[in-house]
C-alpha positions in Angstrom: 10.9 -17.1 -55.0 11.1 -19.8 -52.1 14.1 -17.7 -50.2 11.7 -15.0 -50.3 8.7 -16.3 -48.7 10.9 -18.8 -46.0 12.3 -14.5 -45.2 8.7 -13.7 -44.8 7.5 -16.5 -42.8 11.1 -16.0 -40.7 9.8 -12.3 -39.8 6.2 -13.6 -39.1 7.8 -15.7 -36.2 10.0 -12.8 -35.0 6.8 -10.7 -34.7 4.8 -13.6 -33.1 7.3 -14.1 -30.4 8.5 -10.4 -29.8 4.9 -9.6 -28.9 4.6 -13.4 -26.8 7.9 -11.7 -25.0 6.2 -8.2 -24.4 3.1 -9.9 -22.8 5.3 -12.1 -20.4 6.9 -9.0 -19.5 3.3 -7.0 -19.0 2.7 -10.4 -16.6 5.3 -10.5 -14.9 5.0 -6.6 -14.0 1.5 -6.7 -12.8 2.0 -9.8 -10.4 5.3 -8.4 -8.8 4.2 -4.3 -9.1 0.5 -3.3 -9.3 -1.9 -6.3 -8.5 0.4 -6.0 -4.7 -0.2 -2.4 -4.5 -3.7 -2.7 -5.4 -4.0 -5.2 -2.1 -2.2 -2.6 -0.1 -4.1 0.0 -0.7 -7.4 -2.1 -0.2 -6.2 -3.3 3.5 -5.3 0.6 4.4 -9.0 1.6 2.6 -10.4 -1.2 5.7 -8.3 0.4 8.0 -9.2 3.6 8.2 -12.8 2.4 7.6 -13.2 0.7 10.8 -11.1 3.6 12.8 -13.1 4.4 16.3 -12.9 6.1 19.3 -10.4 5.0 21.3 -8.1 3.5 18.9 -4.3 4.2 19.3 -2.8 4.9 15.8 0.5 6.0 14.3 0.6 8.6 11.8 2.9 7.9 8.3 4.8 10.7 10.3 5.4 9.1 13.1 3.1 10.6 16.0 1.3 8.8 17.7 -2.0 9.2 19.2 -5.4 8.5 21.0 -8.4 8.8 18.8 -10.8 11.4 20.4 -13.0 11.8 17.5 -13.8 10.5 14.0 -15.0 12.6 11.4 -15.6 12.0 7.9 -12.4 13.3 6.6 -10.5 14.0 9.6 -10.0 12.4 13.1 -9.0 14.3 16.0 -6.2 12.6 17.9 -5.3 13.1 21.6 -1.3 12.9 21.6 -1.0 14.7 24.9 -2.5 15.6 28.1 -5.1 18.0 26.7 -3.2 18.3 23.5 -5.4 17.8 20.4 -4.6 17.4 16.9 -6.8 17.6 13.4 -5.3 15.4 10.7 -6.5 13.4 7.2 -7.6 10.1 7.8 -5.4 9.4 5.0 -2.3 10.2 7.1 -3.2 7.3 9.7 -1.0 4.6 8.8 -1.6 1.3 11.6 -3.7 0.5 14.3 -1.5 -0.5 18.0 -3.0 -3.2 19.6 -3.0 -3.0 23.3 -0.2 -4.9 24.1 2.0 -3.6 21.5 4.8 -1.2 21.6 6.6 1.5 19.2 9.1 -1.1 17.6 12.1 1.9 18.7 10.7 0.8 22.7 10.6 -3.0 21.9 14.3 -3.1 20.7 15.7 -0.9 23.9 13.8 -3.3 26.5 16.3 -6.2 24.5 
């Protein structure tokens, strides 16, 4: 009778711990996976929030642009002399400062 119930108290620890492990893990996961993404996301919401006329931007494609006009949705980019292009705000991935270069132009001037 006592072997059995020190067996039952054994597995009651095993269970106790096993789901003690499975929360660490479910920590661990959310400070190095999703509560950094969430951040991410937030400073690109801000960004494209305060775009404006006038801004230079680079698309997640690479082009890069002059804003001509904001829309709700859309911005209209200037990328050429005369040449216009619609796109997703979404697509609008940072802001160039005035001083700053393409980083491909900053490593040939080296």
């Amino acid at each position: 009778m006592e072997q059995l119930m020190a067996q039952t108290t054994g597995q009651g620890g095993g269970m106790f711990s096993m789901v003690l492990m499975f929360g660490a893990m479910f920590a661990i996961m959310y400070f190095l996976l999703i509560r950094p993404q969430q951040k991410q996301q937030k400073r690109h919401l801000a960004l494209i929030s305060s775009l404006k006329k006038g801004d230079e931007v680079v698309l997640s494609s690479g082009i890069v642009g002059r804003i001509f006009a904001v829309e709700d949705r859309f911005v209209t980019l200037e990328i050429g002399d005369k040449t216009k292009m619609k796109v997703l705000k979404q697509a609008v991935q940072s802001v160039m400062t005035g001083a700053s270069q393409p980083i491909a132009n900053a490593e040939e001037t080296k």
